[in-house]
Each structure stands twice: as C-alpha cells, then as structure tokens.
C-alpha positions, 0 to 999 in steps of 0.5 A: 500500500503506497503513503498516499493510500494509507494517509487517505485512510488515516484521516478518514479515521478522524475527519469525513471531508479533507477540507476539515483536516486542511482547516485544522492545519491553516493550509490551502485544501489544493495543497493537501489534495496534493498530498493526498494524491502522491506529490512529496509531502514536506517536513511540516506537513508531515510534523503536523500529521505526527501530532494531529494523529500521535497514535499513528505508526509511522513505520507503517505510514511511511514505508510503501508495501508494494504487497499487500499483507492481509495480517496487517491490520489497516490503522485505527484510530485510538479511543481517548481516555474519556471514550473507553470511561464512557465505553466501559459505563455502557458495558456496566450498565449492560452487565448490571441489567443482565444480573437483575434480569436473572 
C-alpha cells in the first residue's frame, strides 16, 4: 500500500471531508489534495500529521508495501481516555441489567 493510500485512510479515521483536516492545519485544501494524491509531502506537513494523529505508526505510514499483507491490520484510530470511561459505563450498565434480569 503506497503513503498516499494509507494517509487517505488515516484521516478518514478522524475527519469525513479533507477540507476539515486542511482547516485544522491553516493550509490551502489544493495543497493537501496534493498530498493526498502522491506529490512529496514536506517536513511540516508531515510534523503536523505526527501530532494531529500521535497514535499513528509511522513505520507503517511511511514505508510503501508494494504487497499487500492481509495480517496487517489497516490503522485505527485510538479511543481517548474519556471514550473507553464512557465505553466501559455502557458495558456496566449492560452487565448490571443482565444480573437483575436473572
């Protein structure tokens, strides 16, 4: 898989339209539309992306698989502290309900 395809696919797991990441980062959308579809990406550009996604492997982000591997899984974004509390409310509750039923 090459950059361009996986940086489509890391930003697809925190924004629905490119236009929201190009505002976030101050920058023209023609410029991360160019990005997006293979031209050289900069220093900056690439700093930028490092901390809007501090989660993302840049291992896997950076290097290009001609072969695409069916165990890699592709990346996911992290749930921040306060989804998993929230994630974890649900399944208590859940849990909670189960008990009483019996």
């Amino acid at each position: 898989m090459l950059f361009k395809e996986k940086l489509k696919q890391l930003i697809k797991t925190k924004y629905s339209k490119y236009g929201d990441l190009a505002d976030k980062f101050e920058m023209n959308y023609t410029q991360l539309s160019q990005y997006i579809n293979g031209k050289k990406i900069s220093i900056d550009f690439l700093n930028k992306i490092i901390h809007e996604f501090p989660d993302a492997d840049l291992n896997w982000l950076l290097r290009n698989d001609d072969i695409l591997r069916e165990d890699v899984e592709p990346y996911k974004a992290t749930l921040t502290s306060k989804q998993i509390i929230d994630k974890i409310e649900i399944l208590f509750e859940d849990l909670k309900d189960q008990i009483e039923e019996k």
